[in-house]
LUMKOLPA-542781 format. One record per residue (C-alpha): residue number from 0; residue in three letters; y, z, x. Coordinates in steps of 0.25 Angstrom, whole numbers, plus 2048, in hexadecimal, padded with zeros to 3 digits. Each point is the difference from the previous one (the first is absolute). Layout:
> NUM:ALA:Y:Z:X
...
END
This chain:
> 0:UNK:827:82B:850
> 1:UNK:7F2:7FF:805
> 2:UNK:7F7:7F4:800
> 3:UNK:7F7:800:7F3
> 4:UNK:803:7F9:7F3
> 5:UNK:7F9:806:7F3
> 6:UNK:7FD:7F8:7F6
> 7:UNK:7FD:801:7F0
> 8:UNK:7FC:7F3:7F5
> 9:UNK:7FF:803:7F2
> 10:UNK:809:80F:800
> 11:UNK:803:7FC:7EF
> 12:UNK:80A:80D:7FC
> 13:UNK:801:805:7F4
> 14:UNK:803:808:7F3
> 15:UNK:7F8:7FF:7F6
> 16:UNK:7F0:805:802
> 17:UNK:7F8:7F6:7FE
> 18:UNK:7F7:804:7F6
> 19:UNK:7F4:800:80B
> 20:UNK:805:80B:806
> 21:UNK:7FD:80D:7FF
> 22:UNK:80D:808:808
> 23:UNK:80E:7FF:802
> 24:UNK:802:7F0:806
> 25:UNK:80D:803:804
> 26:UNK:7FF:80D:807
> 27:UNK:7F3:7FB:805
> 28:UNK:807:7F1:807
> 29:UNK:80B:807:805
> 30:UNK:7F6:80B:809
> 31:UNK:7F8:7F4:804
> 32:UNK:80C:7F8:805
> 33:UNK:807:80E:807
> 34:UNK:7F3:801:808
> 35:UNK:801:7F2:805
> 36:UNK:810:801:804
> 37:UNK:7FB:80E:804
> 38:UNK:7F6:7F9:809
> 39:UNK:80B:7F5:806
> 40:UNK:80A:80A:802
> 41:UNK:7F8:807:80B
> 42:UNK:7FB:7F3:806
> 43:UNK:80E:7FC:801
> 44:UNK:7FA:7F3:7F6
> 45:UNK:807:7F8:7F6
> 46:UNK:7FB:7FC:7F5
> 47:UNK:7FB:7F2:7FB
> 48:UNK:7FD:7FC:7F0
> 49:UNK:7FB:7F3:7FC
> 50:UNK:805:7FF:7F1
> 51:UNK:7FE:808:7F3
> 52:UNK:807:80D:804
> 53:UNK:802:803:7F2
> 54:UNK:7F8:7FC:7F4
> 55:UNK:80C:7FB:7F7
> 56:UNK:80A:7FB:806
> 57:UNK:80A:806:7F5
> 58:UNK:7FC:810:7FE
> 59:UNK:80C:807:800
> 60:UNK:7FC:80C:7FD
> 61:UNK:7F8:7FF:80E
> 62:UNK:80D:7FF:808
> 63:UNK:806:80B:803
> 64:UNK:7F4:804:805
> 65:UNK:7FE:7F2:80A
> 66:UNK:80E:803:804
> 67:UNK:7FE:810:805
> 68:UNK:7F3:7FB:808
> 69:UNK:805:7F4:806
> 70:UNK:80E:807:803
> 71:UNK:7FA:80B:804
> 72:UNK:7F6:7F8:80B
> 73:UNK:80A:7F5:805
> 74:UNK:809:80B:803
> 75:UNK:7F4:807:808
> 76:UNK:800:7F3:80A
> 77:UNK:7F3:7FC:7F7
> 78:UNK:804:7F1:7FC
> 79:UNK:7F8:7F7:7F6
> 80:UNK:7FF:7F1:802
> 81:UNK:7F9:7F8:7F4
> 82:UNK:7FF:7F4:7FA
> 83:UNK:801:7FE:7F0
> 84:UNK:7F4:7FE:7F6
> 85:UNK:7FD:7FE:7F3
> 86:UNK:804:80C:7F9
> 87:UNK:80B:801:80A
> 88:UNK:808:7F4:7F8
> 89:UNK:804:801:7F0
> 90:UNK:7FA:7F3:7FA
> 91:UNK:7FB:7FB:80E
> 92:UNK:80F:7FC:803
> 93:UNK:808:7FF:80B
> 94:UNK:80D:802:7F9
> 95:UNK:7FC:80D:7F8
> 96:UNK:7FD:807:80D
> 97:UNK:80D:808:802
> 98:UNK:7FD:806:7F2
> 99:UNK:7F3:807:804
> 100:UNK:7FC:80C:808
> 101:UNK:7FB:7F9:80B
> 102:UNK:80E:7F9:800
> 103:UNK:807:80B:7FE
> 104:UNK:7F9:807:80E
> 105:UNK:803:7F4:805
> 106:UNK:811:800:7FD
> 107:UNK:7FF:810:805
> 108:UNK:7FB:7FD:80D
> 109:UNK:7F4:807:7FE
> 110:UNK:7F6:7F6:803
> 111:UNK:800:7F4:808
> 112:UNK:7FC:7F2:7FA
> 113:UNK:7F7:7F7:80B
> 114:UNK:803:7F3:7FD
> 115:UNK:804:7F0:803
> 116:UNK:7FB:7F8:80C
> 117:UNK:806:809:80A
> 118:UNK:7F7:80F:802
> 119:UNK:808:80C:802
> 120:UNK:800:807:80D
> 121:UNK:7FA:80C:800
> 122:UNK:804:808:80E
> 123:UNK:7F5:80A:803
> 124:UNK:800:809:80C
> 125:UNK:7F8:7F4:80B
> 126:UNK:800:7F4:7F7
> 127:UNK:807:7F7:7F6
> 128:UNK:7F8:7FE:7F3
> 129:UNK:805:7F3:7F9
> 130:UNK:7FD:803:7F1
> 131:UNK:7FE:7F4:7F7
> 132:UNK:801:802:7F1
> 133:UNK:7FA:7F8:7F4
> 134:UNK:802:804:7F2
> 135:UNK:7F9:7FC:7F3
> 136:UNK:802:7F2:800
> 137:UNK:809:7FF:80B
> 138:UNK:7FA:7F6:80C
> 139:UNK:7F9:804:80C
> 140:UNK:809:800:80E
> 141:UNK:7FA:7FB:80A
> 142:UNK:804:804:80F
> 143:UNK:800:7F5:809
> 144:UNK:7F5:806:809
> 145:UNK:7F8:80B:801
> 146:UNK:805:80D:804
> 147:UNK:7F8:80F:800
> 148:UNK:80B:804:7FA
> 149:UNK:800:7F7:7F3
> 150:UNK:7FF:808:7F5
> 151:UNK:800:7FB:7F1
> 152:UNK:802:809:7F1
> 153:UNK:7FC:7F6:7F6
> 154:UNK:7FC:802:7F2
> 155:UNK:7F7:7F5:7FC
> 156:UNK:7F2:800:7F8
> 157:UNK:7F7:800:80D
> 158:UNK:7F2:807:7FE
> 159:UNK:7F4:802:807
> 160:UNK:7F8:7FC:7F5
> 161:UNK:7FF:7FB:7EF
> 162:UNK:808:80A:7F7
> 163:UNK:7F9:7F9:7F3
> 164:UNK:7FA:7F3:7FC
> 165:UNK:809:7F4:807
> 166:UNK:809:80A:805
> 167:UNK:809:7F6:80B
> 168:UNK:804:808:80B
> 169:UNK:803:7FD:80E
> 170:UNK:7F6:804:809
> 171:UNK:802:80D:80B
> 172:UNK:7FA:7F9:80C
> 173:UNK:806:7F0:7FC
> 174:UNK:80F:806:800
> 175:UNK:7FE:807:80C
> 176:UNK:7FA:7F4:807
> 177:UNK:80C:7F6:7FA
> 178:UNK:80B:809:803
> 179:UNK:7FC:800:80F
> 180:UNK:80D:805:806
> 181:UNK:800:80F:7FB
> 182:UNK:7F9:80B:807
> 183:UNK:800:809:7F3
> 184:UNK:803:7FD:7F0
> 185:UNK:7FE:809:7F5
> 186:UNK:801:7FC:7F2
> 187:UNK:800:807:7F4
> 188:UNK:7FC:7F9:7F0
> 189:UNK:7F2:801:7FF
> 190:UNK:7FF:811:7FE
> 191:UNK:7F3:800:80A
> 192:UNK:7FF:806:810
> 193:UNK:7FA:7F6:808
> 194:UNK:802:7FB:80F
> 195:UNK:7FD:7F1:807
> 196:UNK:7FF:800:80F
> 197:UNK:801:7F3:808
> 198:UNK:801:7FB:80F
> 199:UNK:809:7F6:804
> 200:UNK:7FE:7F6:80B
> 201:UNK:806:809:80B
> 202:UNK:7F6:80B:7FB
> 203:UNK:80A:809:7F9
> 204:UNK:7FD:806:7F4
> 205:UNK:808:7FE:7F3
> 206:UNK:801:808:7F3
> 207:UNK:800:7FD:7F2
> 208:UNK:801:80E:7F5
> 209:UNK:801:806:7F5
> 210:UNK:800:80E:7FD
> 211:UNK:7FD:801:7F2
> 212:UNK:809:808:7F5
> 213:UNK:806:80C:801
> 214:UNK:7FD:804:7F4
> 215:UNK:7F2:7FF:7F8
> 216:UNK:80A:7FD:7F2
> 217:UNK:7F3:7F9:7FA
> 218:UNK:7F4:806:7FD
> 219:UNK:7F7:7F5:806
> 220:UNK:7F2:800:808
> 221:UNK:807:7FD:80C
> 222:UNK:80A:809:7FD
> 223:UNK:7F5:80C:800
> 224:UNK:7FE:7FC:80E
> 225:UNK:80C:7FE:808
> 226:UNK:805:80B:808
> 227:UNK:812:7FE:803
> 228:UNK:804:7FD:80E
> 229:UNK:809:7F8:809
> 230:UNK:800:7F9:80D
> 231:UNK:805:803:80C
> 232:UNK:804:7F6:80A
> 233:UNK:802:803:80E
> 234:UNK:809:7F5:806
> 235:UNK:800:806:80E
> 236:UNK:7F3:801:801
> 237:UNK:7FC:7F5:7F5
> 238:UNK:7F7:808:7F9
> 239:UNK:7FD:801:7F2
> 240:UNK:7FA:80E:7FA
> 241:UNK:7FF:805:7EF
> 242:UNK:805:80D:7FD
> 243:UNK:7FB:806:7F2
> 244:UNK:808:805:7F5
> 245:UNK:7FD:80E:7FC
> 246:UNK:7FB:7FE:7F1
> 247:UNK:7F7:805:7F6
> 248:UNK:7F4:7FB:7FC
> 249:UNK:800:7F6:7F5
> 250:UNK:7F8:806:7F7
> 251:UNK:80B:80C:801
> 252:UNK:80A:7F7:7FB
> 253:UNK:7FD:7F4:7FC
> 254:UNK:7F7:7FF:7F2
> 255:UNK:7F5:7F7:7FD
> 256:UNK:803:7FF:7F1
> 257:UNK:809:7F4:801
> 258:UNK:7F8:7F9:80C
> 259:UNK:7F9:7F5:7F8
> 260:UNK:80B:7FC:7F6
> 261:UNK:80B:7FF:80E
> 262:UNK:7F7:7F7:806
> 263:UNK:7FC:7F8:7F5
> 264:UNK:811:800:7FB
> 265:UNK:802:7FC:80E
> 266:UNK:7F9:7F5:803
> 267:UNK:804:7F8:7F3
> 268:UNK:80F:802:806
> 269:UNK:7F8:7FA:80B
> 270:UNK:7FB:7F4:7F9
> 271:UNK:80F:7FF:7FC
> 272:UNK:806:801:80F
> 273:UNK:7F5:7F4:803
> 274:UNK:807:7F8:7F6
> 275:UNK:80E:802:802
> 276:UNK:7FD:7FD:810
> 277:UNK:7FA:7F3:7FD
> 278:UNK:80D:7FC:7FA
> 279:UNK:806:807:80B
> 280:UNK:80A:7FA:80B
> 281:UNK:7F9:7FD:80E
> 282:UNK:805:806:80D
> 283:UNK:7FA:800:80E
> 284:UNK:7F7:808:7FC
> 285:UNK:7FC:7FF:7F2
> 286:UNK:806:802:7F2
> 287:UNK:80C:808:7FC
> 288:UNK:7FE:809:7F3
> 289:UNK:80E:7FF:7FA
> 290:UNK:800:7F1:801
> 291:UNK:7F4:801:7F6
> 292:UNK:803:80A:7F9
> 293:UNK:80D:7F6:7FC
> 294:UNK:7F8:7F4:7FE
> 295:UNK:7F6:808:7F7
> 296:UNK:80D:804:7F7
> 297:UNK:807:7F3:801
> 298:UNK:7F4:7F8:7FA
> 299:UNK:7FC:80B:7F7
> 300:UNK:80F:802:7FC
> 301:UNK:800:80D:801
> 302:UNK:80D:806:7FB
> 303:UNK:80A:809:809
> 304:UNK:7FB:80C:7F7
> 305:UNK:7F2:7FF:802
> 306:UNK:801:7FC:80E
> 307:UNK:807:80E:803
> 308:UNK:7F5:806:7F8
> 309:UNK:7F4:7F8:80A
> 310:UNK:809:806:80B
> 311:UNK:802:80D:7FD
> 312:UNK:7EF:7FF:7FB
> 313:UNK:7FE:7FC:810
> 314:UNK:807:80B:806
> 315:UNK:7F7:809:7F8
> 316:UNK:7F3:7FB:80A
> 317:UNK:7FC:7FC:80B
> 318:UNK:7F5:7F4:801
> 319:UNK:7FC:801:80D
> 320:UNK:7FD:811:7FE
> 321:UNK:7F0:7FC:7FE
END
């Protein structure tokens, strides 16, 4: 094993095209995701991802076809460490996790869960990385000190900036600073590439990114823009660089027909996500969704029928994909 770590956010797999998209999405993901195991199978790299490998958490008919890639790759000496997001769980619960693909990858020993307040140690060739892991609304672990090698996955709705009017987000640059004692974290939610670069008091630089999605599934503006890509962390050397993802050009296969009504349709499930926060159960760091999203049935009394129905409708989206 060589010394670099390659690491992916919002990777979202799936079956069906989004109706946005103008080629094959699944022949499409799939080339995409061989060229980066491709990448860190030469680099002797293995492969980190903050939440939302897949897009839902139950599409059975994508399976088989999660189980050659990963089978095939975790055989190759290519592991995959991630943490869970949203559309990693069924109905945003913990207990239906087994029941899902990511829980299913998980039984077969095809990927590897990063989580708890201990990190998993990860033994490269001239260091030991210690891998900290936070899934959607799971707490942050905190190390007891700082360490170059501290590196966190979390999937949590950090952004460099507003996704819509009274969008509540936790700031880049403010998580980086509070969470002092981690050289590098990478989170995954908000479907948008940015980077945070801070100093510490000893004068060694800290990290804070996010590589954007995978896949443009939406046809929004920023969408039109964004170019796929991963980064690459160095931990010998502690360097961080970004590696592009071949892709065609948006306008290739994304079409512009649907851009106005996705964002418009998306940003009143994002009025909806504002609400169901506010009721939401606070953690260290903010508001849990599912704990809103109970409260909001439990005063409305929503019945089991209809809730499963909400559920399945919140699969269908992303809110954060703006």
């Amino acid at each position: 094993m060589g010394n670099k770590i390659v690491f992916l956010s919002d990777v979202h797999l799936m079956w069906e095209n989004p109706q946005s998209r103008l080629d094959n999405i699944v022949e499409t993901q799939f080339k995409k995701l061989e060229f980066v195991y491709n990448f860190a199978k030469k680099n002797k790299a293995v492969v980190c991802q903050a939440g939302d490998l897949v897009n839902k958490p139950r599409s059975w008919y994508l399976m088989p076809l999660l189980m050659k890639f990963f089978g095939r790759w975790n055989a190759s000496g290519v592991p995959t460490y991630m943490v869970r997001g949203q559309h990693d769980h069924y109905y945003y619960s913990e207990a239906s996790s087994p029941a899902t693909c990511v829980g299913v990858l998980l039984e077969a020993g095809l990927l590897n869960l990063v989580q708890g307040a201990k990190p998993i140690k990860l033994e490269l060739d001239d260091v030991t990385v210690n891998l900290y892991g936070s899934s959607f609304g799971e707490k942050v672990p905190e190390p007891k000190k700082y360490s170059p090698n501290n590196l966190l996955l979390i999937h949590r709705e950090i952004s460099d900036t507003a996704l819509f009017a009274g969008h509540k987000y936790f700031s880049h640059k403010g998580f980086l600073k509070r969470h002092k004692h981690f050289k590098l974290i990478v989170c995954a939610d908000i479907h948008r590439k940015f980077k945070a670069r801070i100093k510490g008091k000893s004068g060694h630089e800290r990290y804070l990114v996010n590589t954007g999605p995978m896949l443009r599934a939406s046809a929004t503006s920023y969408n039109f823009d964004h170019k796929p890509g991963f980064y690459v962390w160095d931990a010998k050397n502690q360097t961080l660089h970004w590696k592009l993802i071949p892709c065609e050009d948006a306008d290739t296969v994304l079409t512009r027909a649907h851009i106005e009504a996705t964002e418009r349709d998306q940003r009143k499930l994002a009025e909806l996500s504002i609400k169901l926060k506010s009721k939401g159960i606070k953690d260290q760091d903010g508001y849990t969704f599912k704990g809103g999203l109970d409260s909001y049935m439990e005063e409305h009394s929503v019945g089991k029928d209809a809730a499963n129905i909400i559920a399945a409708a919140l699969e269908e989206v992303d809110m954060n994909d703006l």
